[in-house]
C-alpha positions in Angstrom: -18.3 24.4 5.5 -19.8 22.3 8.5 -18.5 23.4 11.6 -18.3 20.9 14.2 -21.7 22.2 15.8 -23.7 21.4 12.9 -23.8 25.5 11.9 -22.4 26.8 8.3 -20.6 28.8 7.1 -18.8 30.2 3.9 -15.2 30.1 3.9 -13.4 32.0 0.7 -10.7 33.8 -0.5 -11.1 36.8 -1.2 -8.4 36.8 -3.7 -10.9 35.0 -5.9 -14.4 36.5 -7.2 -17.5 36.3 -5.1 -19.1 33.0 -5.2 -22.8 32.7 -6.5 -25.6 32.2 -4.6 -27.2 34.6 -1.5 -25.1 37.1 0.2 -24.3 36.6 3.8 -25.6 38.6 6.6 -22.2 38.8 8.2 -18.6 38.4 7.1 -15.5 38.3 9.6 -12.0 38.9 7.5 -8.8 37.5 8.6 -6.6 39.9 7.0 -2.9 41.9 7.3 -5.0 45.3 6.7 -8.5 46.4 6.2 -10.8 44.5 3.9 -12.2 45.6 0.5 -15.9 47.4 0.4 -18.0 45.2 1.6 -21.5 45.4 1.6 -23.0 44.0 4.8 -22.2 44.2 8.4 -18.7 42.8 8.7 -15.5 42.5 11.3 -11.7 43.1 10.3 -9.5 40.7 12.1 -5.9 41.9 12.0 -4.8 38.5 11.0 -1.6 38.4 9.2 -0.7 35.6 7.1 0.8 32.6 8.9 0.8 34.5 12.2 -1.4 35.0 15.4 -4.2 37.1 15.2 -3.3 41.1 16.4 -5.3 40.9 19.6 -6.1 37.6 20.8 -9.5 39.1 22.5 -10.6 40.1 20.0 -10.4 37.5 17.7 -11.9 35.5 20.5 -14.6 37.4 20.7 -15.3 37.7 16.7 -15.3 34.3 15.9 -17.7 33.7 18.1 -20.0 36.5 17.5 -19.4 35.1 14.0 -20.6 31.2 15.7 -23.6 32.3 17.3 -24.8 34.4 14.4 -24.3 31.0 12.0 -27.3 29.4 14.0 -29.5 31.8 12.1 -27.8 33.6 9.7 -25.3 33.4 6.6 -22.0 33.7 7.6 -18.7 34.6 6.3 -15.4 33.5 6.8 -12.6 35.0 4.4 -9.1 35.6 3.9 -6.8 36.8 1.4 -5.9 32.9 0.0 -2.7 31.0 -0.8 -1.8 30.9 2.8 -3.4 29.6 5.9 -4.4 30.7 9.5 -4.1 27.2 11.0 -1.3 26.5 12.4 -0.4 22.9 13.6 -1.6 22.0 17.2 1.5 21.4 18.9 2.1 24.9 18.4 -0.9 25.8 20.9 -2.9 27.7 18.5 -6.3 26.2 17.7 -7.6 23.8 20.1 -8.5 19.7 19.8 -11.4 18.4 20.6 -13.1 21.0 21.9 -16.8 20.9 22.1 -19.4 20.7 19.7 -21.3 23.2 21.5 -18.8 25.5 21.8 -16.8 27.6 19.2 -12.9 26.4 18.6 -11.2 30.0 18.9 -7.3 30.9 19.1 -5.8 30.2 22.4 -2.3 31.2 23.2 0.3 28.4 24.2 
């Protein structure tokens, strides 16, 4: 997916076989518990489904270790699937219109 920068990166669930193609350089996994194997550098974001991340600083700081590396590298963005992270706006928890320069990370409300 295009990220409002212009950067990329693949979003999947991991629920679902690998898609084809090159392997990413690094992966970032929003899940309730610790990911599969994985075979390259990677992140574990407690992330249960259809709640806040675990540690708001962290996650801050992940997903945008996980933007800056997308300017040059394959990127991966995965959870489980069949349920979402996003929650809707009025509930505070991604922000709008941020900007484009700038990675969109949980904020609390």
């Amino acid at each position: 997916m295009r990220l409002p920068s212009g950067r990329l990166v693949r979003g999947r669930p991991l629920s679902r076989p690998e898609p084809g193609g090159p392997p990413p350089a690094f992966g970032v996994y929003l899940l309730g518990r610790p990911p599969p194997e994985i075979a390259w550098e990677w992140r574990w974001l407690r992330w249960p489904d259809l709640r806040r991340p675990s540690d708001l600083d962290q996650a801050r700081s992940t997903l945008a270790e996980a933007w800056r590396r997308a300017a040059t590298e394959r990127v991966e963005l995965a959870c489980t699937g069949g349920r979402g992270r996003r929650r809707r706006d009025n509930e505070g928890s991604w922000p709008v219109g941020h900007p484009a320069d700038e990675p969109a990370v949980p904020v609390t409300s």
